[in-house]
C-alpha positions, 0 to 999 in steps of 0.5 A: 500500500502506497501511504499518502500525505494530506493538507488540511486547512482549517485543523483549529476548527471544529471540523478540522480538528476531527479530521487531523484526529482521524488522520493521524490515526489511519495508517493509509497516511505516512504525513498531514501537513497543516496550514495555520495561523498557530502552532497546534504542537501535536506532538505527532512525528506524522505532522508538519506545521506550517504558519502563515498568515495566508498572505503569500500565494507563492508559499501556499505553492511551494508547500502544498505537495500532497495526495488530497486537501481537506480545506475546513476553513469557516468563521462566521460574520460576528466573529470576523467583526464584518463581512469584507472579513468573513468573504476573505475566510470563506470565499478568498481563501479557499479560492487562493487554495484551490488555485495552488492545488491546480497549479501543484496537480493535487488530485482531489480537493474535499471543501466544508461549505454549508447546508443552502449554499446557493450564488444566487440567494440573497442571504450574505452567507449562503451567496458567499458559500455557494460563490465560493463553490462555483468559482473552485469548480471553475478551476479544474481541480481533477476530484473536487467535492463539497460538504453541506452540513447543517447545524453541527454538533461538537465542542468549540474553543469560542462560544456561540451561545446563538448556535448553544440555543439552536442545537439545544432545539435542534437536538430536543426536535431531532425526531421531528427532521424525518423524510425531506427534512432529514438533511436539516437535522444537526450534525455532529463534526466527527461524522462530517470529518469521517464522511471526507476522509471516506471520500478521499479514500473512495471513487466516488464521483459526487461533487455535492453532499448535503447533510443526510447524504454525510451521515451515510458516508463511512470510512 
């Protein structure tokens, strides 16, 4: 078996962090390179850190060499204090990154996006989501695949007590998200970072899965 090594962006993240978890313990990887803002020194000699700002394209090029990325990155607008900000987490960003994977011939690109991610809705967020979306499939990235969550479920290192209440509701009216409302349900993290990793490790040609389609993903 040929190991592989993969690029996660965003391993600081809710999403993230489950998915550096799972990869540092599957042996399909010999490497996992992270691209942050801040050293996560997880002490695991399968692990490169590299610390940017996301300033420099040319460093993203030069150091992005690997079999497959998980680009985990999100904010939301009250955390990034405006929108100009949140647009350059969620939109800039993943744009610059899917363009050094082009450029470098990294074969697939696994992408957290949101559940109603749509480039013509007139809510900031969603629009930003799905411009995002469409502008990656422009690029000719070889495999690219989207990953729509709805609420997700999981501890965070920032409190959001906005979403505390919705899971609270989301959870306590869980049965009631049955037939086309099932991809409403909230989500746990862990699963969505299973769910990629299965994919990366799959044939599968699907470019969108929205949140029921995550659940019945497995490694």
């Amino acid at each position: 078996m040929t190991l592989k090594t993969a690029i996660i962006f965003g391993a600081t993240g809710l999403i993230g962090s489950h998915v550096l978890r799972e990869l540092i313990n599957d042996d399909r990887y010999s490497q996992i390179i992270l691209f942050s803002r801040k050293s996560i020194n997880t002490g695991n000699s399968k692990v490169r850190e590299i610390i940017t700002g996301f300033e420099s394209k040319q460093l993203l090029e030069n150091h992005m060499n690997g079999d497959e990325i998980y680009c985990c990155l999100g904010t939301t607008i009250r955390k990034a204090k405006s929108r100009e900000a949140f647009r350059k987490v969620d939109y800039d960003l993943p744009v610059m990154i899917g363009v050094a994977a082009k450029k470098n011939n990294i074969p697939k690109m696994l992408v957290v996006s949101s559940l109603g991610a749509d480039a013509t809705t007139s809510n900031f967020y969603l629009r930003t989501k799905g411009e995002m979306e469409q502008t990656l499939r422009s690029l000719g990235v070889a495999s690219l695949h989207f990953f729509r969550p709805s609420m997700l479920l999981g501890k965070r290192d920032e409190s959001r007590p906005a979403e505390t209440i919705g899971k609270t509701l989301m959870n306590t009216f869980s049965f009631l998200f049955v037939g086309g409302l099932k991809k409403y349900k909230a989500i746990h993290a862990d699963t969505v970072a299973r769910a990629m990793i299965a994919v990366a490790n799959s044939p599968l040609a699907e470019e969108i899965y929205e949140s029921d389609d995550i659940r019945n993903l497995r490694t």
